[in-house]
N, C-alpha and C positions, 0 to 999 in steps of 0.2 A: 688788300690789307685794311680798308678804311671801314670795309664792308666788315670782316671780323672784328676789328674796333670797338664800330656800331649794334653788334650781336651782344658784346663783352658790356657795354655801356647799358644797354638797358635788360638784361639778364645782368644781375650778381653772378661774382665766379664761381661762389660754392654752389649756388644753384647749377648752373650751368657747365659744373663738375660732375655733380650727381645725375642730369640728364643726360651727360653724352657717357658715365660708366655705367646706366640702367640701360641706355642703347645697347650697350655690348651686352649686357644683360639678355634682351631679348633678343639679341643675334645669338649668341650660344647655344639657345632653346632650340632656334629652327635646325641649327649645329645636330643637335641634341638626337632630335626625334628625326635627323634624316633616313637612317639606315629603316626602319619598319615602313617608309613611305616609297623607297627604292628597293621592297623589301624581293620582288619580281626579279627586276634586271640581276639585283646581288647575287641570288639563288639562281639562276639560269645559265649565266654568265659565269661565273666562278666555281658552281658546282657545290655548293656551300651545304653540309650536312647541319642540325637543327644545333648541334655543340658550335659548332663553328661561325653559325650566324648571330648566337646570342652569344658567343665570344667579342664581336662588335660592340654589345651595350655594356658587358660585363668589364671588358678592359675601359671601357670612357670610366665608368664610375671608378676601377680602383684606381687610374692616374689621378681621377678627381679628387678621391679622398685623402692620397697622397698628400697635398698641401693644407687640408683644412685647419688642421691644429696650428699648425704654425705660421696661417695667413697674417694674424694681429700684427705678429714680432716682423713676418717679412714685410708690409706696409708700413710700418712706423721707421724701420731700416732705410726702405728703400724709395718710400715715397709714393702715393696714389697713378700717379704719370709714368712716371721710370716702369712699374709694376702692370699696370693696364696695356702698356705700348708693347713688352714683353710679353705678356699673354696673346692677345691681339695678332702679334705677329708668328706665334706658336701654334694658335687656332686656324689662321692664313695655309700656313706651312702642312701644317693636319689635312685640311680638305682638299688642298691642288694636289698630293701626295694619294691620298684616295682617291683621288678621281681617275691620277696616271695610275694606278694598281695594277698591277698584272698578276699576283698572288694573294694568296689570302694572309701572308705575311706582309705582305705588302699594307690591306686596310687595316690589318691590326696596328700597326704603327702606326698609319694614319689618326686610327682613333682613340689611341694612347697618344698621341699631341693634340688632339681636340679636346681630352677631357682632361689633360692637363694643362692648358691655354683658358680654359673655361673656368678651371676655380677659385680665380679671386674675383668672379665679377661678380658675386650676390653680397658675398662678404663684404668686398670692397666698396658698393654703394650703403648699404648698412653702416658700414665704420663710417665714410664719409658722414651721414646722416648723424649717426652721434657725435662725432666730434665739432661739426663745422656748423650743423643747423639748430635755429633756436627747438630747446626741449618741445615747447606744446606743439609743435607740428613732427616730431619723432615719430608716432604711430602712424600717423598719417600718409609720411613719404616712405616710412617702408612697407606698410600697405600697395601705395601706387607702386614702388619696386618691384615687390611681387604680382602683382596686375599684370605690369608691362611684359614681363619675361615670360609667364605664362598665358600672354595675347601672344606669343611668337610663335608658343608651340599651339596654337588653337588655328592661326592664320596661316601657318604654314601647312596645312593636308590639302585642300585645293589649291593651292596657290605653287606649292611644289608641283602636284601632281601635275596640273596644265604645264608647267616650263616644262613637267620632264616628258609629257606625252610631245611638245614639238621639239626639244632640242634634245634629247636624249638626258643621260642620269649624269654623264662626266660634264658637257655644258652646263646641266643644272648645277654641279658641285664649285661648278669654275666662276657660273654667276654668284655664286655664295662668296666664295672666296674675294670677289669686287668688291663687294657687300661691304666686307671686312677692312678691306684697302677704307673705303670711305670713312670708314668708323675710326680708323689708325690716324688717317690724316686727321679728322677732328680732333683725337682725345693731341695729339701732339700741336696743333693750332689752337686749341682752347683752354685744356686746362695746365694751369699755373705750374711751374717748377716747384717743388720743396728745400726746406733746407735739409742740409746732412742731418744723420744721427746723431742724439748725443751721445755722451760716454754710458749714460746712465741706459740705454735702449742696450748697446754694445754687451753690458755687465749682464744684461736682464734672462740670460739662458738658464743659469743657475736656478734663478727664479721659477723658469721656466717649467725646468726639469722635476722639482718638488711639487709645483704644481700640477703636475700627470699623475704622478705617484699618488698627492691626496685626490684628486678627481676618481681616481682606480678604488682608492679604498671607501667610498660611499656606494652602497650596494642600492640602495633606492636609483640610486643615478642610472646602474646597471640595467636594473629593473626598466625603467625609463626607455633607455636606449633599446635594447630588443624589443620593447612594444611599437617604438618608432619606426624600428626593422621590419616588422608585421603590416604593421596599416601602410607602410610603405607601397610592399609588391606586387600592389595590381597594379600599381604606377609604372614602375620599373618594367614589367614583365608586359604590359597591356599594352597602355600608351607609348611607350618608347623603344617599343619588337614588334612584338607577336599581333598586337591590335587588329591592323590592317589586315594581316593574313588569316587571321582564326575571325576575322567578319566578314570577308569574301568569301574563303568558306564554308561556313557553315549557316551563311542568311543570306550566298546571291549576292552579293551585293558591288556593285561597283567600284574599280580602286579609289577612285575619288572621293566616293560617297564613305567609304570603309575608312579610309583616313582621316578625313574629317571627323566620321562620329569616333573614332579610339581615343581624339583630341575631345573629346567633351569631361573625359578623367579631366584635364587641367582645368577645363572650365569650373567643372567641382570642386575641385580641388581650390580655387579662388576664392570660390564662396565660402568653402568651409571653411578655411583658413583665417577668416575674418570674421564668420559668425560666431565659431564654435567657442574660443574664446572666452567672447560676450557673454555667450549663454552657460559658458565654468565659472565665469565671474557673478553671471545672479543668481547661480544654484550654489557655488561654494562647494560645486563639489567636483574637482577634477576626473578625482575616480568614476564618476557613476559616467560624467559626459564620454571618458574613455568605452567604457563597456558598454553602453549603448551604440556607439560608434560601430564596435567593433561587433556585434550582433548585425547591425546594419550592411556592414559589409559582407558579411558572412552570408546577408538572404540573398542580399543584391545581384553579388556575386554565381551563386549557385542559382537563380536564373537565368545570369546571362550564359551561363556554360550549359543548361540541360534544359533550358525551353527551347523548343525547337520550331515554335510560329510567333517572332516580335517583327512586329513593324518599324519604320523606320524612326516614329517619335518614338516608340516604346523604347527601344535600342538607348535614345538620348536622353532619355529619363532614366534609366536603369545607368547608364556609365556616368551621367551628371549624381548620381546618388552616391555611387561609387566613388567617385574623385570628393565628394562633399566629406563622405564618412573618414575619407582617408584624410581629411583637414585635421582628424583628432591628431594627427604626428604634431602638429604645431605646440600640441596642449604639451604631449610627451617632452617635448623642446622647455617650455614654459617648467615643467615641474621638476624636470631634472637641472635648471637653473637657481630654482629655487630649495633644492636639496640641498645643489653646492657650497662648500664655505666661499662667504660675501665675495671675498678677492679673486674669484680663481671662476666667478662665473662664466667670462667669456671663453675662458678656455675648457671647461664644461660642453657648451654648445659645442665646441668644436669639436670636440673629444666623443660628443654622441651624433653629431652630423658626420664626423668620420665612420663610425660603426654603424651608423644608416646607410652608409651608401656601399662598402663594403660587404653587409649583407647583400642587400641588393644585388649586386654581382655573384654570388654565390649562387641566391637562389634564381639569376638566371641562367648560369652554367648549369644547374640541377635540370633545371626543367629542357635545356635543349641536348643534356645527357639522355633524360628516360625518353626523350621521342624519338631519339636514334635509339635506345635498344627495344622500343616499340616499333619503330619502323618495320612495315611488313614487305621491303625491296620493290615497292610499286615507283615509276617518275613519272613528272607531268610531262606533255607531248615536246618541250623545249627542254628534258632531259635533265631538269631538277628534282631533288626527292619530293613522294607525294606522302604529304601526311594529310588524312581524313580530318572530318570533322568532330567524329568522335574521340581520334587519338589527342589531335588536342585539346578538346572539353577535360578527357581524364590527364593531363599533365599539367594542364591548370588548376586542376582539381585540389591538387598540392598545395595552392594557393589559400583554400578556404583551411583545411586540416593546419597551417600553418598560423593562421587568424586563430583558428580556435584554442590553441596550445597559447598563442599569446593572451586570449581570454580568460584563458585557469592562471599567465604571471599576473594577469592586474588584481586578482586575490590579492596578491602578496602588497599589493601600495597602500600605505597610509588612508584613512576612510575620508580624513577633511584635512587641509593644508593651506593654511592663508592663501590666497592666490594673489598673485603678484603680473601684472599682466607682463609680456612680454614678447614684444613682433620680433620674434623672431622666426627664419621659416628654414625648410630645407632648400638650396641652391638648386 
């Protein structure tokens, strides 16, 4: 006890609030991208058809999206601690649950209580950040927020893989789940009790409810939101599935090494998230940085699916490009904030971080639809279905046709838009 004291004494609490709910932060992430790095045993084991396996990422995202709108009102209810310790123990619940699976209904529940455990912890250190830390360090620490949570999914491809080549994939899921115990113990030994609600929090649904209703009726917002859904899907689809599997594949390449680089999207994704930005704010011009993004993605992308000789930097430059161009979602975040009326911005974001991720799950039910009705009844020798490397280049393919539809909506945005900066990211 004297030793936690002495932690509490020389870290501030609000510091030392937002450090250990960015922890969870980056524990959801390795959470996050497990199934595409276990993506072998899942498929071999379970017998798992290409619907079925991106049924895995597709139910995390819609439990995820479940809470986004209404995280603000359930943290100011219910308190940062009360809410973290709940998720925490949900995400716990999720992984030992997958790991005992014996069905495929089985990890589907498992990972509808991961990706419902998982969505107030981006939110939740953001809100902490505005409410509790001096302004001029705002961009700052959610900046590092987003660093830290996607260092989780960047360290976790070798670092899983090794646990899972000596202890198997349920040990590896069970060491996660410790993981989590440690993190639960901290947030409940560290950070502070709140007080109740007031009346005025109690009343605020009404409030609430009017505000969805105008959020719905700004069509730029809309705009926004499905272009956020676009630059989104190589994320979704690449780094948190199929990555792994369509780079062993189709380039040789080792599970280790395949995971690792599918994780270089996030690494891009970091960078961009935090240049892109900058470089909307000296140009002044949201729109053009969107559409060169979204060009960007569009080559990037079509040649990682139809070159068929990249080496192993080549690979890391081409998917770090990819995660970088996909940083424009931040911009989409930023303008659809700034479309909103003044009151009702935070609920804006949530409102297009909900339709972010809900696409996402869509289009990765899409894509492990058309590789089952491409499937040509070939299995691997461990009696999983075999899909080529050309079937999956053309089902990701969908990927780029989907970018470019989003290139003909950014026509439709406004040419110049004061910019207003704003960190905020996708969870």
């Amino acid at each position: 006890m004297n030793q936690i004291k002495s932690v509490k004494n020389i870290i501030p609490v609000n510091y030392l609030a937002w450090l250990i709910i960015t922890l969870f932060y980056f524990y959801q992430y390795i959470l996050r991208v497990s199934p595409g790095i276990m993506v072998v045993e899942l498929r071999e084991i379970f017998k798992l058809t290409a619907q079925e396996f991106s049924s895995l990422g597709a139910i995390y995202l819609f439990s995820y999206s479940l809470l986004q709108i209404p995280l603000g009102f359930i943290l100011d209810y219910f308190g940062a601690r009360r809410v973290m310790m709940f998720s925490i123990l949900t995400c716990i619940a999720g992984t030992c649950l997958f790991a005992y699976a014996q069905s495929v209904w089985m990890l589907q529940v498992g990972r509808f209580l991961i990706g419902l455990g998982s969505a107030p912890a981006f939110i939740g250190a953001l809100k902490l950040v505005s409410d509790h830390l001096p302004k001029k360090y705002h961009g700052l620490f959610m900046g590092i927020t987003l660093a830290i949570g996607t260092l989780g999914a960047l360290l976790s491809g070798k670092f899983l893989v090794s646990i899972l080549d000596m202890n198997g994939w349920q040990n590896t899921l069970l060491l996660c789940a410790g993981f989590g115990g440690v993190i639960l113990l901290l947030t409940f030994v560290l950070i502070p009790k709140t007080r109740q609600s007031s009346p005025a929090i109690l009343n605020s649904f009404s409030h609430f409810r009017l505000g969805i209703i105008e959020v719905f009726k700004q069509k730029e917002i809309i705009i926004y939101a499905i272009i956020a859904i676009c630059v989104y899907t190589p994320l979704c689809v690449l780094a948190d599935l199929w990555g792994t599997a369509f780079l062993m594949e189709k380039f040789s390449l080792s599970r280790a090494n395949a995971a690792q680089l599918s994780l270089y999207l996030y690494g891009g994704l970091t960078l961009g998230s935090l240049v892109l930005p900058w470089l909307s704010l000296k140009m002044d011009r949201l729109k053009i940085v969107i559409q060169i993004c979204i060009v960007g993605i569009m080559v990037s992308l079509s040649i990682l699916l139809f070159a068929n000789h990249l080496n192993t930097w080549q690979l890391a430059m081409i998917l770090s490009l990819i995660g970088i161009f996909c940083g424009a979602e931040m911009i989409c975040f930023a303008g659809a904030a700034q479309a909103s009326p003044s009151a009702h911005s935070g609920l804006t974001l949530g409102v297009v971080n909900t339709l972010n991720m809900l696409g996402g799950a869509l289009i990765q039910q899409i894509i492990g639809w058309y590789l089952d009705m491409q499937w040509k009844g070939q299995f691997t020798q461990e009696g999983a279905r075999f899909y080529s490397a050309t079937e999956l280049s053309l089902a990701f393919s969908l990927l780029v046709l989907i970018i470019f539809i989003c290139g003909l909506l950014s026509l439709k945005l406004a040419k110049k838009r004061p910019y207003v900066t704003t960190q905020v990211q996708l969870a």
